[in-house]
Each structure stands twice: as C-alpha cells, then as structure tokens.
C-alpha positions, 0 to 999 in steps of 0.5 A: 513952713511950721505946720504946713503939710503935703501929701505923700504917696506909697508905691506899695499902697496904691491910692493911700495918701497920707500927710506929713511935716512939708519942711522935713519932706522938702528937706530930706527929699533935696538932699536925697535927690542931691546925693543919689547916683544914676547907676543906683544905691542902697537906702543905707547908703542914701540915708547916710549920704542925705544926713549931711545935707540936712538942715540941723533945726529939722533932723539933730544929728541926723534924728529920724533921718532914716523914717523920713528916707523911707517916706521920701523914697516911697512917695517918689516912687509912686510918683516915678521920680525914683525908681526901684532896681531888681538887685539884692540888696535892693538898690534906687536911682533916679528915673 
C-alpha cells in the first residue's frame, strides 16, 4: 500500500476531507479499535495502549503514533465510529 492514500474526516471541521498515508491510518485505526474500552479512555491512555499494536516498519518505536492517533480519533468521530464523553479529561469509547 506504499503511497496509497484515503480520505479523512474532522468532527471539528465539517465538510474538511484531507488525505493521508492509507497503510499508517489502517494500522493505527486497528489498533485503536482493538485496545479501546466501552466505558471510555483517555487519548493518553489510547495513544499508549495502540503503540504495541503497531507495526514497527510504519511507527519505529512508536514514532508519530500520537499524530496519527489524533488524525484516526478525529476521522472516526465524524464518521460515528467513535464517540467523544463530556468528562474531564475528555475520554473516547466505541459507538
């Protein structure tokens, strides 16, 4: 999938589709979804969980794990995959 891209969504930004590496959002979007809990978690706590799910070609020790956490929460949440809790800190969970 070298150079494959796909389109990605912001909850924030409506309408905005922007396009990213297709193998390192697959990658990091499997593992989020492997390591997150019904009842919610941190994007800390995500980010750190999904790093040992990570295929080491795509994120050397764990490299830009945390921007593509953030690209992956944020695309999936527009697409209602993964929905946002009113807690502080704010905490995500499956829909």
């Amino acid at each position: 999938m070298s150079g494959d891209k796909i389109p990605v969504e912001n909850v924030n930004v409506p309408g905005h589709v922007t396009n990213v590496d297709a193998a390192k959002y697959t990658a990091m979007k499997d593992a989020m979804l492997n390591v997150m809990s019904d009842k919610g978690m941190t994007a800390k706590d995500i980010k750190e969980a999904a790093k040992a799910h990570l295929p080491d070609d795509l994120f050397p020790g764990g490299a830009t794990s945390g921007w593509w956490q953030k690209c992956v929460q944020l695309d999936l949440e527009a697409k209602g995959v993964v929905k946002r809790h009113a807690t502080k800190p704010l905490t995500f969970s499956k829909a």
